[in-house]
C-alpha positions as CSV (number, residue, x, y, z in Angstrom):
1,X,0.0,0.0,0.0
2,X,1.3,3.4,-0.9
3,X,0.7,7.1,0.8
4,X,2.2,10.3,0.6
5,X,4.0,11.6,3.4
6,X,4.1,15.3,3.3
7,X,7.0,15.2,6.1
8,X,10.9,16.1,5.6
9,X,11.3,17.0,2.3
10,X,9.5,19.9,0.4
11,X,7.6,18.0,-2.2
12,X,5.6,14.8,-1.2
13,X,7.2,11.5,-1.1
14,X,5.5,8.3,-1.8
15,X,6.0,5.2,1.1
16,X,5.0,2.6,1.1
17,X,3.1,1.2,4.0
18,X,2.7,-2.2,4.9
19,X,-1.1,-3.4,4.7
20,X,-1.2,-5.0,8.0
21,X,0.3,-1.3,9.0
22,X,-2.2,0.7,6.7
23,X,-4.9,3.1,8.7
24,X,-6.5,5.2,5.6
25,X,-8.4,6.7,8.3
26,X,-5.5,8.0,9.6
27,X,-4.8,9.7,5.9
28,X,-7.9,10.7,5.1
29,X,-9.0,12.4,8.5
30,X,-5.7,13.2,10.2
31,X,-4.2,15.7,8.1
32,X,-0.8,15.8,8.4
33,X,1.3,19.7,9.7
34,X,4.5,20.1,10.4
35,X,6.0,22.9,12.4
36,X,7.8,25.6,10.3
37,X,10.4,25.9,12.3
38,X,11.3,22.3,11.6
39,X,14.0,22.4,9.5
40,X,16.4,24.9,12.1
41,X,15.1,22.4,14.7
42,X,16.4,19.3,13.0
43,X,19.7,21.0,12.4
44,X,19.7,22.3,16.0
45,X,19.2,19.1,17.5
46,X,21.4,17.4,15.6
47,X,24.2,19.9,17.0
48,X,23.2,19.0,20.1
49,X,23.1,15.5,20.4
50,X,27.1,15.9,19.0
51,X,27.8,18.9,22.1
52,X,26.2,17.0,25.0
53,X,27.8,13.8,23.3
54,X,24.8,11.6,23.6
55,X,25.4,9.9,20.3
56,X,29.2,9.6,18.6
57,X,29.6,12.1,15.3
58,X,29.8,9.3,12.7
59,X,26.3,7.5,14.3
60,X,25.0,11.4,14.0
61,X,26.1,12.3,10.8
62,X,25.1,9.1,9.4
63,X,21.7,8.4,11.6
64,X,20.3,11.2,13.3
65,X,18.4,12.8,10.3
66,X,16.9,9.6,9.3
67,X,15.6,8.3,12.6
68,X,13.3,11.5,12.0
69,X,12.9,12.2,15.9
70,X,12.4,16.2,15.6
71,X,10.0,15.5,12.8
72,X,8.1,13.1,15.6
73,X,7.5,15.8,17.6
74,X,7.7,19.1,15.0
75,X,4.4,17.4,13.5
76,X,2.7,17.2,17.2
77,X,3.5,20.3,19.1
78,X,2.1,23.1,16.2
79,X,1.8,26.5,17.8
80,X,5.0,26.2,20.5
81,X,7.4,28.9,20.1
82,X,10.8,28.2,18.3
83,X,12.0,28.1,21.8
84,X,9.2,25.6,23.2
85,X,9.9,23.7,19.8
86,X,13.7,23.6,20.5
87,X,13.8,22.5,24.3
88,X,10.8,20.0,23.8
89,X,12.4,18.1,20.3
90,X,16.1,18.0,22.4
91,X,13.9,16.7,25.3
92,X,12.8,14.3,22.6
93,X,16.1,13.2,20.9
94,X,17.5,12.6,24.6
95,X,14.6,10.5,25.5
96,X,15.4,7.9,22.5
97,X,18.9,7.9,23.1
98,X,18.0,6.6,26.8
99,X,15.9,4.2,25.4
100,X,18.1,2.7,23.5
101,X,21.0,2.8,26.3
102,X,18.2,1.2,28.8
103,X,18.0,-1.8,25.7
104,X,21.6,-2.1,25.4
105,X,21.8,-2.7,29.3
106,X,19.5,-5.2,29.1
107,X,20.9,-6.9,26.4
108,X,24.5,-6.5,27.6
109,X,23.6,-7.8,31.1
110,X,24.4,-4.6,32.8
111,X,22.5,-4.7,35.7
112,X,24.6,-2.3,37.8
113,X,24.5,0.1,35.0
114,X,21.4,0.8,34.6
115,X,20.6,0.6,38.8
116,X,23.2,4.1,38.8
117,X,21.9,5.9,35.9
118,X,18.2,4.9,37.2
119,X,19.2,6.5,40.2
120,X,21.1,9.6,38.6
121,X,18.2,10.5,36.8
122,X,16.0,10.8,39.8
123,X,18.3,12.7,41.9
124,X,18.9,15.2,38.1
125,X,15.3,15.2,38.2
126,X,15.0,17.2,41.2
127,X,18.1,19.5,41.1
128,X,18.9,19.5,37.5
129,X,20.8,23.2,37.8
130,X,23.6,20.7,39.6
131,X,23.8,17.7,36.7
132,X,24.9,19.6,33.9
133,X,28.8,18.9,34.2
134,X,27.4,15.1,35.0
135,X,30.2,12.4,33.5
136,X,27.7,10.5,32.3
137,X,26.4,12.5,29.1
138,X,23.0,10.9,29.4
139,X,22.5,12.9,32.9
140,X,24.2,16.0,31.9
141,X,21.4,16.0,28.8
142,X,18.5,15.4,30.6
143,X,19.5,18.1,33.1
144,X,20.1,20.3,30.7
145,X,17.0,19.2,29.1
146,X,14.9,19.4,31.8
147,X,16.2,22.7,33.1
148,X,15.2,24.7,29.8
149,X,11.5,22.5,29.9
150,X,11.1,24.2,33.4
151,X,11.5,27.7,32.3
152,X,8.1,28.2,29.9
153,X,5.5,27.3,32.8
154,X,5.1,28.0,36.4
155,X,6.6,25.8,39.2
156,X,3.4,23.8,39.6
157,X,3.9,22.8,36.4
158,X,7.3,21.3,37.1
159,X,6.5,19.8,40.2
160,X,3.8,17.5,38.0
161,X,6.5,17.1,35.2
162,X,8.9,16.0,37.7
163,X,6.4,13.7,39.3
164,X,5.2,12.3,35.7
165,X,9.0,11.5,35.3
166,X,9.6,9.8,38.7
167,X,7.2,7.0,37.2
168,X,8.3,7.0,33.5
169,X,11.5,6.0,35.3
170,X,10.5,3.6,37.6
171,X,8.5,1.9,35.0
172,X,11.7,2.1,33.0
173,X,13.6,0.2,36.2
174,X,10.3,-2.6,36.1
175,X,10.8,-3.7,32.2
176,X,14.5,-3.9,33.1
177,X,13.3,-6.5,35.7
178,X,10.7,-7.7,33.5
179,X,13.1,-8.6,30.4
180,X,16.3,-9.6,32.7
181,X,13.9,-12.4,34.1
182,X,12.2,-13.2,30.9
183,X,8.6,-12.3,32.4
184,X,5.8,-11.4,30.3
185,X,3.7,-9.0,31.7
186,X,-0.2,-10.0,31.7
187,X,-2.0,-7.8,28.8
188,X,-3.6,-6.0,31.7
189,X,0.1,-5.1,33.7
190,X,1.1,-4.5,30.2
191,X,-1.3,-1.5,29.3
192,X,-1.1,-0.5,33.0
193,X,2.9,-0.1,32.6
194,X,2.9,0.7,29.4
195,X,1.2,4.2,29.9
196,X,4.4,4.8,31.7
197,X,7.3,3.5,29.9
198,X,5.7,5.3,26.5
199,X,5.3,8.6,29.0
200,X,1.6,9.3,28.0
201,X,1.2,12.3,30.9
202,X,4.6,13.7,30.0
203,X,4.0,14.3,26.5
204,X,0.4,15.1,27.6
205,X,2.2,17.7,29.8
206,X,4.1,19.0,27.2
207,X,0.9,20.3,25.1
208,X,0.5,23.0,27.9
209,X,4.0,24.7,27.7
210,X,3.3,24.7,23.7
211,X,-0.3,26.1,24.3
212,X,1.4,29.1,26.6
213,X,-1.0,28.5,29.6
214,X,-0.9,26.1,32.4
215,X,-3.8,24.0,32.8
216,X,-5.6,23.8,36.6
217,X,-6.4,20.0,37.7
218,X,-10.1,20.8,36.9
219,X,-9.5,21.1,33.1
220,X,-6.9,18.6,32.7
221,X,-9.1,15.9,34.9
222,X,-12.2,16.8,33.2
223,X,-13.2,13.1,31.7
224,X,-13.3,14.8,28.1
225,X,-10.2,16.1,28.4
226,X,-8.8,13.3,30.3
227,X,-10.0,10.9,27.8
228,X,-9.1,12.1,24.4
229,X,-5.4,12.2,25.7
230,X,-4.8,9.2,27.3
231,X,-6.9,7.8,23.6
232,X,-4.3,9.6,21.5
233,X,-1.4,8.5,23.6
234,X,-2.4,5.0,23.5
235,X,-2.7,4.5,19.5
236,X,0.7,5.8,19.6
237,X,1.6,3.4,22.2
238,X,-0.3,0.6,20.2
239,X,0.7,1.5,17.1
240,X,4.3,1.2,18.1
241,X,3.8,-2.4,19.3
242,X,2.7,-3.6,15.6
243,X,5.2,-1.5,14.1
244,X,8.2,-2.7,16.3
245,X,6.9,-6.0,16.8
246,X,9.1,-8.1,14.3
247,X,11.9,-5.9,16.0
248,X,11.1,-7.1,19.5
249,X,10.6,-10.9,18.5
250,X,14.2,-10.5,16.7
251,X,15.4,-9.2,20.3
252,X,13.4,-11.8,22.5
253,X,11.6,-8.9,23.9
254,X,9.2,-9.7,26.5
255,X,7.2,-6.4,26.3
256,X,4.8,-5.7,23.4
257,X,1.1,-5.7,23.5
258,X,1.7,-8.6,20.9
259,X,3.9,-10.6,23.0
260,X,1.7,-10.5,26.2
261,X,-1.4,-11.7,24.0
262,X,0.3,-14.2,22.2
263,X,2.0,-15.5,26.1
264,X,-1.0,-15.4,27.9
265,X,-4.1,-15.3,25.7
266,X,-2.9,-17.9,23.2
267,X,-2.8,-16.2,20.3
268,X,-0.8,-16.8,16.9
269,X,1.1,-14.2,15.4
270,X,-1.1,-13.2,13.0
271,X,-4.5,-13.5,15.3
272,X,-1.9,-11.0,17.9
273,X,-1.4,-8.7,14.7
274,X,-5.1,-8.4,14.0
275,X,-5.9,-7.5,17.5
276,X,-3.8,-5.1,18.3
277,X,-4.7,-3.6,15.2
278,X,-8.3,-3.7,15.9
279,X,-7.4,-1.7,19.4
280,X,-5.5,0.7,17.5
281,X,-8.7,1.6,15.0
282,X,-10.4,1.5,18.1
283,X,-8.4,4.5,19.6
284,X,-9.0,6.4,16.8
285,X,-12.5,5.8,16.6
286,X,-13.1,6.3,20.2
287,X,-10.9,9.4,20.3
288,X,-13.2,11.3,17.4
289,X,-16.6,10.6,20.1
290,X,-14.1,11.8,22.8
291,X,-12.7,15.3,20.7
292,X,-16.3,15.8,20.4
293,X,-17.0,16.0,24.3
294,X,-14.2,17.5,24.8
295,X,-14.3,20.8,22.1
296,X,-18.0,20.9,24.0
297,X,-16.0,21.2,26.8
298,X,-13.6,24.1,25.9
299,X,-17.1,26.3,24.4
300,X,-18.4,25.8,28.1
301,X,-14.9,26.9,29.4
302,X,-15.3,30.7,27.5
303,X,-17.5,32.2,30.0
304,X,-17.3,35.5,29.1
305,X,-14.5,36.4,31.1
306,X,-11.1,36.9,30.3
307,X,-9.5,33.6,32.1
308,X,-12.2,31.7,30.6
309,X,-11.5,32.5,27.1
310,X,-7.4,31.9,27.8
311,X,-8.8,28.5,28.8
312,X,-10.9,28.0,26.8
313,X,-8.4,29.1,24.0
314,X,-5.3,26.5,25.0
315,X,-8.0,23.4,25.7
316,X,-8.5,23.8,21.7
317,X,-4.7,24.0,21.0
318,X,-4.0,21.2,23.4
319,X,-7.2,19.1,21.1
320,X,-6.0,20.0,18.2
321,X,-2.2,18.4,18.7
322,X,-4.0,15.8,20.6
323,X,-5.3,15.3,17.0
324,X,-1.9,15.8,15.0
325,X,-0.4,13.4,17.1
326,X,-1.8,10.4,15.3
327,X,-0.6,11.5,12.1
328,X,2.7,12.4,13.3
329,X,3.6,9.1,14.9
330,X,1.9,7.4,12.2
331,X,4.2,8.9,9.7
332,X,7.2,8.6,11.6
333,X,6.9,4.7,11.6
334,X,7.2,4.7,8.1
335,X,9.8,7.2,7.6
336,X,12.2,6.9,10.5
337,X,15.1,4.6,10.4
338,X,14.1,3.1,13.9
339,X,11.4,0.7,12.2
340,X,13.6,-0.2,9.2
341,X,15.2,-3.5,10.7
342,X,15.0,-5.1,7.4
343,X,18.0,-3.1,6.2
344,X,19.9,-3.8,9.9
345,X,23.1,-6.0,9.2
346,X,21.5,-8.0,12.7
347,X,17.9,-7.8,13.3
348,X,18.7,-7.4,17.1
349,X,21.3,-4.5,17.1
350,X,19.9,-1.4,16.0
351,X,23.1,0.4,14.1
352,X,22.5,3.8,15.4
353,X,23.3,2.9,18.9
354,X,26.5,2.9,21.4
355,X,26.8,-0.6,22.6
356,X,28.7,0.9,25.4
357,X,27.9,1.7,28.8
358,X,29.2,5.1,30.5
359,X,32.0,5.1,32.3
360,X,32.4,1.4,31.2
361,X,34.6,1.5,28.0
């Protein structure tokens, strides 16, 4: 099956898309937009992954373009300042890179590794302005990352962010357990921790700073609200389990909404494929009722007065990239180099990674 992709390059390219990957209702609903600031950003980040040494110049030069991370998140957060853009696509770039340095652990059987970076990251977490001469490059970025996210929004906002990201990493430290012991997490402790170790509330988060307005807990818990992110965070989530799931088999992964129902539900392959396909065309469905409820909501917000229509106002931004998200991580699975393990010299090794640990060489 073949789409255009109206991402990285200034005319449309054709890709081809897999049918068992095909969602035309992600093409013909889910317009796809791009940030114009995108192509600075893209050069910008790839500077920075070379100064804060997160990735080695020839893996960056070669790699960094093609694994499309800043167009990930240049086609989801439309609206942020250049600034915003900037601090949120480095947030980005450093969040894969850990990923993969969490995968290497695993694989490598680096246990002790991983325990002192876990624990790094929480302590940068909560005094970041102290990590940015870290040794370990990977906690100087995210300091350094987190530092400039802190500065758009007011300190309640980072206190949430920072909370948010105390779980991401804990969940992180759970699927090290989980795949150093070979357990497969029931489907059920699989969405649970799943939520976490894709970082739905943190990129959820993220929409506010882009929007230019902190949201109180009575908007962001309002069940509309509430509902169409966590829906648009979880067909991303989904969507990368059927995309990465040949990947993670070549791996022996243990955690992949396939994996879980083919372990514990007794599944085949291909019935797994279906159905976690069908609960992806279910999130998109479900999220359209939910955008509904939820733009309802954001009318009812402008009350006439001046903080109601500010509300009001960034609830409809925030919907709106809720919206581009699905296109933007749709896209990215066929364009970014992440997915492509049929061109990998070892089905299992990713090429754009260090196989090294920090402070291990």
């Amino acid at each position: 099956m073949h789409a255009l992709s109206h991402g990285t390059t200034s005319a449309p390219t054709t890709i081809a898309v897999p049918p068992s990957l095909h969602l035309p209702v992600i093409e013909a609903a889910f317009p796809r937009q791009l940030h114009p600031y995108w192509p600075k950003c893209q050069e910008k980040t790839r500077v920075w992954l070379l100064e804060k040494r997160l990735m080695p110049a020839d893996k960056v030069e070669e790699y960094a373009d093609g694994l499309c991370y800043t167009d990930l998140m240049a086609g989801y957060y439309i609206g942020a300042s250049d600034e915003v853009m900037q601090a949120i696509a480095d947030y980005s770039a450093w969040f894969f890179v850990w990923d993969d340095r969490h995968d290497r652990d695993i694989v490598h059987g680096r246990p002790v590794a991983w325990r002192r970076l876990r624990d790094r990251l929480h302590t940068a977490l909560g005094s970041p302005g102290e990590h940015l001469h870290h040794e370990d490059p990977l906690v100087a970025g995210f300091a350094g990352s987190v530092l400039r996210l802190y500065a758009f929004l007011p300190e309640t906002w980072n206190l949430r962010f920072a909370r948010h990201f105390h779980a991401v990493i804990e969940a992180y430290d759970r699927e090290f357990h989980n795949r150093t012991h070979g357990i497969v997490p029931t489907v059920d402790e699989y969405l649970r921790l799943r939520r976490l170790t894709f970082a739905h509330w943190i990129w959820t988060d993220l929409l506010e700073p882009t929007a230019g307005c902190e949201l109180p807990d009575a908007v962001r818990k309002h069940p509309a609200y509430r509902r169409a992110a966590l829906l648009s965070q979880e067909f991303a989530a989904w969507y990368n389990d059927l995309c990465s799931l040949p990947k993670e088999l070549a791996g022996d992964e243990v955690h992949n909404l396939g994996i879980s129902l083919i372990t514990h539900e007794g599944l085949t392959l291909e019935q797994a494929v279906v159905e976690v396909r069908r609960r992806v065309e279910e999130c998109i469905t479900d999220f359209l009722d939910s955008e509904r409820e939820a733009l309802r909501f954001a009318d009812d917000l402008a009350d006439g007065t001046v903080r109601g229509k500010e509300l009001s106002t960034a609830v409809r931004a925030c919907l709106s990239n809720m919206r581009n998200w699905f296109s933007s991580v749709y896209w990215f699975h066929h364009e970014s180099g992440r997915y492509m393990v049929d061109s990998w010299d070892d089905r299992s090794t990713p090429p754009y990674v260090n196989n090294e640990a920090a402070g291990e060489k």
